[in-house]
C-alpha positions in Angstrom: 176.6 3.9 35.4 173.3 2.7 35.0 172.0 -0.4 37.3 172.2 -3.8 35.3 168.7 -5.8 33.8 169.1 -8.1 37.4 168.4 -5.1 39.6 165.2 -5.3 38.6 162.1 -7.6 38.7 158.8 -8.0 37.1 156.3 -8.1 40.3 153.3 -8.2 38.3 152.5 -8.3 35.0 151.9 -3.9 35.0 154.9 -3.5 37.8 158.6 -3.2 37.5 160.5 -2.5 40.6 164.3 -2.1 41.4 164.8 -5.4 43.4 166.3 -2.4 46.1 163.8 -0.1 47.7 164.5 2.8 48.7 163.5 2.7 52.6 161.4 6.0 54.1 160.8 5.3 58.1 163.8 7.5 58.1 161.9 10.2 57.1 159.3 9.8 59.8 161.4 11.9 62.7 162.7 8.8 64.8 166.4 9.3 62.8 167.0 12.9 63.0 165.8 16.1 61.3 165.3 15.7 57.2 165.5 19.1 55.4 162.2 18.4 52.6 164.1 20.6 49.9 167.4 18.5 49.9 165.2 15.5 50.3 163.2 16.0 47.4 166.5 16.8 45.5 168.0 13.6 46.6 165.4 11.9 45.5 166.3 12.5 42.0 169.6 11.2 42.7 168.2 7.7 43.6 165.8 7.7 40.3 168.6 8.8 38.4 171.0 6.0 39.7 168.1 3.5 39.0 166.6 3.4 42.5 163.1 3.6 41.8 161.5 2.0 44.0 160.1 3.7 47.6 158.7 2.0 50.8 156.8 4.1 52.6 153.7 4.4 55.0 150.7 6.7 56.1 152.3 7.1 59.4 156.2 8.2 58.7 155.7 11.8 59.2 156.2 13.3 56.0 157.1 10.0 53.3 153.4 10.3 51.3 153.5 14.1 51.3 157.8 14.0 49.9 156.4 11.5 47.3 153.9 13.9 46.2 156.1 16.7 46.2 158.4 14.8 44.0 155.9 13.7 41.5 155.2 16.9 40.9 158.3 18.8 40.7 159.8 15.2 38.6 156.5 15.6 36.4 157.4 19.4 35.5 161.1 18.8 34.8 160.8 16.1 32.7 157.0 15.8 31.7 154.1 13.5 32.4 155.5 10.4 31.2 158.9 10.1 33.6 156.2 9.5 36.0 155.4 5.6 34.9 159.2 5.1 35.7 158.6 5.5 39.4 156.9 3.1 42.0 155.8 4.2 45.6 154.6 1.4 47.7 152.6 2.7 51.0 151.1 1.4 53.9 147.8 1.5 56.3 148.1 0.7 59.5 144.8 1.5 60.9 143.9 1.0 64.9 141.4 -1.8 65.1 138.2 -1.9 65.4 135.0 -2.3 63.4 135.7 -1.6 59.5 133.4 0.2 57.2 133.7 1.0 53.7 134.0 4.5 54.1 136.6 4.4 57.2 138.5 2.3 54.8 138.1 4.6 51.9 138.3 8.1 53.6 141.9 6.5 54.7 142.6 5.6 50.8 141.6 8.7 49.6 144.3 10.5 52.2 147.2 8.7 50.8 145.9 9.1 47.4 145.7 12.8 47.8 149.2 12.9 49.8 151.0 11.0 46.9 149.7 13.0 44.1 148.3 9.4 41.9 144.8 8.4 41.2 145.5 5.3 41.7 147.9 3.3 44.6 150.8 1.3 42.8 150.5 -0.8 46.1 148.7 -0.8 49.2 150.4 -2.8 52.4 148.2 -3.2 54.7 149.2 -3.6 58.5 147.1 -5.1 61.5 148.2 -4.9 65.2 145.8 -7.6 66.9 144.6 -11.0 65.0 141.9 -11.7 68.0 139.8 -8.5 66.1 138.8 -10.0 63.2 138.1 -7.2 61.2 141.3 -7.2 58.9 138.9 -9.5 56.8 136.4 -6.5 56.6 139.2 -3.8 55.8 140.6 -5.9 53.6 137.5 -7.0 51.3 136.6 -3.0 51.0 140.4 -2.5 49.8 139.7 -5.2 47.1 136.3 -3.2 46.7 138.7 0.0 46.0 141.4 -2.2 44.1 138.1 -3.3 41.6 137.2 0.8 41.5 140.5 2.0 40.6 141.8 3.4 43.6 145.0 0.8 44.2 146.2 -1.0 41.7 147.3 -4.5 44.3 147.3 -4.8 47.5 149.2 -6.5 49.7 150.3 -6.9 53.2 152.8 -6.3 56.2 154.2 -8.1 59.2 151.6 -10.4 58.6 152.2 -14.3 60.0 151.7 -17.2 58.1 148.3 -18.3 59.9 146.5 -14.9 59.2 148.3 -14.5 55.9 146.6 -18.2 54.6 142.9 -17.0 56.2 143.3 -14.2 53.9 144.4 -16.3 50.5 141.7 -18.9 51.8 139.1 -15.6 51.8 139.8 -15.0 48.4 142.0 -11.9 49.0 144.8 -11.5 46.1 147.9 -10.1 48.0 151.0 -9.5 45.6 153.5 -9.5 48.8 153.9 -9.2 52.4 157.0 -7.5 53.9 158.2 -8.8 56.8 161.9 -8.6 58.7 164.0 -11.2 56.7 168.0 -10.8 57.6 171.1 -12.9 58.2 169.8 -12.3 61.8 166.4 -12.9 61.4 166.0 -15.8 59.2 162.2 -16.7 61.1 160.7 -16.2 57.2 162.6 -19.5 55.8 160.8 -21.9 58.5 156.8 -21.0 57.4 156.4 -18.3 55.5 159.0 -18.8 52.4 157.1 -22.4 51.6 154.0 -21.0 52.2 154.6 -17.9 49.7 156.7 -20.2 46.8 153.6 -22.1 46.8 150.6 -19.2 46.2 152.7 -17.0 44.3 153.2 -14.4 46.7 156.5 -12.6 47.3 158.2 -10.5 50.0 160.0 -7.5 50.6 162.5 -7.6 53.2 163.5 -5.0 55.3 165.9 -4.8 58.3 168.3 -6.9 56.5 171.2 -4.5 57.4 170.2 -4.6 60.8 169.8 -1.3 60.9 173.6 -0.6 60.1 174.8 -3.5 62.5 175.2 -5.2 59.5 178.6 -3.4 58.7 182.3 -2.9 59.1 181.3 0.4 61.8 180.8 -2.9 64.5 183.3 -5.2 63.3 186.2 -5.8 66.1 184.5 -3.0 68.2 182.9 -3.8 71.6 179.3 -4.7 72.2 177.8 -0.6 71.9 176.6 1.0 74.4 173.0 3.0 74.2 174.9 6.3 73.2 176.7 4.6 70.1 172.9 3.5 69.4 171.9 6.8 67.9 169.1 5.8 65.6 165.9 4.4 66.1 167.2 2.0 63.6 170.3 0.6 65.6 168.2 0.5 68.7 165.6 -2.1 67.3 168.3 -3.8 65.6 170.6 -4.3 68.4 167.5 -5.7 70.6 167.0 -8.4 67.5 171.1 -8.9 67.1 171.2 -10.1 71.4 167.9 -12.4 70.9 170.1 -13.8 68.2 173.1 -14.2 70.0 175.9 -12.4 71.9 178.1 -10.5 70.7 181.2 -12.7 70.7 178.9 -14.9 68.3 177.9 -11.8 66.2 181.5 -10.2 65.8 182.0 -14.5 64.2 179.3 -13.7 62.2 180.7 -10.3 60.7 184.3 -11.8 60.3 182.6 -14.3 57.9 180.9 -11.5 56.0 184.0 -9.6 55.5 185.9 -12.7 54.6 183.2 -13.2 51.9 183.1 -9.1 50.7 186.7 -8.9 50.2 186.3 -11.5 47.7 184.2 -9.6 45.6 185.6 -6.1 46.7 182.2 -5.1 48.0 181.1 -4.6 51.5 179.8 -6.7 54.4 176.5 -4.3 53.7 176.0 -5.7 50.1 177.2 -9.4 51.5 173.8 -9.0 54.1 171.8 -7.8 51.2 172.5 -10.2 48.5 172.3 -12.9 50.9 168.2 -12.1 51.3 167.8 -11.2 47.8 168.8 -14.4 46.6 166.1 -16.3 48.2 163.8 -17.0 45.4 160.7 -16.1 47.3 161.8 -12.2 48.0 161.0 -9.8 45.6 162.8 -7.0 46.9 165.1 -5.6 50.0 164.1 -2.2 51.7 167.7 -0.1 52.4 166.4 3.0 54.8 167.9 6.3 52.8 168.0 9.2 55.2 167.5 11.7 52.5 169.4 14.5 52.2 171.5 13.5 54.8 173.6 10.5 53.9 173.7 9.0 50.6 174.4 5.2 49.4 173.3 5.0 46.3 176.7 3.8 44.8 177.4 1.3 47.6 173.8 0.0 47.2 174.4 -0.6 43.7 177.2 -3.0 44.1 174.8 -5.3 45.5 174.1 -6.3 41.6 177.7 -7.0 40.6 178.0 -10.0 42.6 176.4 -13.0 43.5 176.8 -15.6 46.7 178.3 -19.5 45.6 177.1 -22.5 47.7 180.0 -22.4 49.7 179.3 -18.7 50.8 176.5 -19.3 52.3 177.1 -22.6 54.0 179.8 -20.3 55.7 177.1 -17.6 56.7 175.0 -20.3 57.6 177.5 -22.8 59.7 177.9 -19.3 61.9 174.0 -18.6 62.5 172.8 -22.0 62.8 174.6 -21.8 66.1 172.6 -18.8 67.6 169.2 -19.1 68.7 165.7 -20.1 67.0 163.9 -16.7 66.6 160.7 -18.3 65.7 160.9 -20.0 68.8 161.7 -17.5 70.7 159.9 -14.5 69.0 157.3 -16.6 66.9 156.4 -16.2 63.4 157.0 -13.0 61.1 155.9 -9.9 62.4 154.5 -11.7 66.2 156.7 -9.0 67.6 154.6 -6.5 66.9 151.4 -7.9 68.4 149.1 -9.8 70.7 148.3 -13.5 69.6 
């Protein structure tokens, strides 16, 4: 069954995406081996389902050279065209350090080359340490690139909302910026949502399943211990889940979401996901897919057959209010990733 008109969303006036992106750190080694054969096969699954959409970067092992791999093989099955009905979304996350056009370029041209495309649908662009300056530089040479043909918009990720208004106050068009937006991490809602709403700028959302927290697996079980945490996933997540709160608080918390699934028959999964979704600044939510492994493409698409009333999420809400100020105690989006 195909996915309805609402799982997708016009992101700019020459991009369609499925509001549901198909997540591919898992790819990148940090979850386990990934056969590339069965990979690339399950990819078809998730296009064919409607899930075509893919988050990926320059540095998750193999994720640029899989989308290439799929182009092609999707391009010779089905011809030329199929290919517009696809969207891969990368990221450069350079070291800093003093930009030049042709650093920035050279680095381009690799992901255009791994991905098969002449031009970048869109290029996130990550920086670990605001006190260089030179994300201007890199930046201004993308747009240079973006003018040339080489990526079609750029945007950004784990970018605060300081650095991301220097950059709209440069004159820098960014279509999004992704950042960590869950039930657990609502940091984006304080600064960032209000600043986005009003300079048109959406985001994508990722770790709003908490890496698989987010899910009946934990519900009524015991706080896990490190060998339960199997994934490089569950181990980030769980770090975020006890900044939140313990895990008397959190086990409240997923009560409250199963409550709310059963009355829609869906699960606590698609509860965390429409929850995000239905903030009117996100775009998108990023659901990792360890390819070829373990498939969720008909769970994930239950996430469009419902949607959350008022009194839904005052319930979510009435339960997290009581945990602990993550922008406080974390600061802004993506300040856990770098120096200030």
């Amino acid at each position: 069954m195909p996915l309805p008109e609402s799982s997708r969303l016009q992101l700019t006036e020459d991009l369609t995406i499925c509001r549901v992106l198909n997540g591919m750190w898992q790819v990148s080694g940090a979850h386990g081996p990934i056969h590339p054969q069965q990979a690339i096969a399950s990819m078809f699954d998730y296009v064919d389902a409607g899930f075509t959409t893919w988050d990926l970067a320059d540095h998750y092992g193999p994720a640029e050279d899989f989308i290439g791999e799929f182009r092609r093989q999707l391009a010779e099955k089905r011809g030329e065209a199929a290919l517009g009905n696809i969207q891969a979304f990368t990221k450069w996350v350079p070291r800093p350090g003093k930009m030049t056009r042709q650093l920035v370029e050279k680095n381009i041209d690799i992901s255009r080359q791994r991905m098969g495309v002449d031009a970048l649908d869109l290029m996130q662009f990550h920086w670990w340490d605001y006190q260089d300056k030179n994300y201007l530089d890199a930046l201004k040479y993308m747009a240079e690139l973006q003018a040339e043909g080489k990526i079609k918009h750029l945007a950004l990720t784990n970018f605060d909302t300081e650095h991301l208004a220097i950059i709209v106050d440069n004159g820098i068009k960014i279509v999004s910026n992704q950042v960590q937006f869950s039930i657990l991490d609502r940091r984006p809602e304080q600064q960032m949502i209000p600043f986005c709403l009003k300079h048109g700028i959406k985001l994508l959302a990722y770790g709003s399943l908490g890496g698989g927290l987010l899910s009946e697996r934990f519900l009524g079980q015991p706080e896990p211990s490190s060998r339960v945490l199997d994934t490089a996933s569950l181990n980030k997540y769980k770090n975020m889940q006890s900044a939140w709160g313990n895990w008397s608080l959190f086990q409240e918390l997923l009560e409250t979401l199963e409550a709310i699934a059963n009355q829609y028959q869906v699960t606590i999964a698609n509860v965390a996901v429409r929850y995000v979704l239905e903030n009117p600044a996100v775009a998108g939510v990023i659901v990792g897919t360890r390819l070829g492994v373990a498939e969720h493409i008909q769970a994930n698409s239950k996430v469009f057959e419902f949607s959350l009333t008022a009194a839904d999420v005052q319930k979510i809400d009435g339960v997290c209010d009581r945990a602990r100020n993550l922008l406080e105690l974390i600061g802004d989006c993506g300040d856990e990733y770098r120096r200030r």
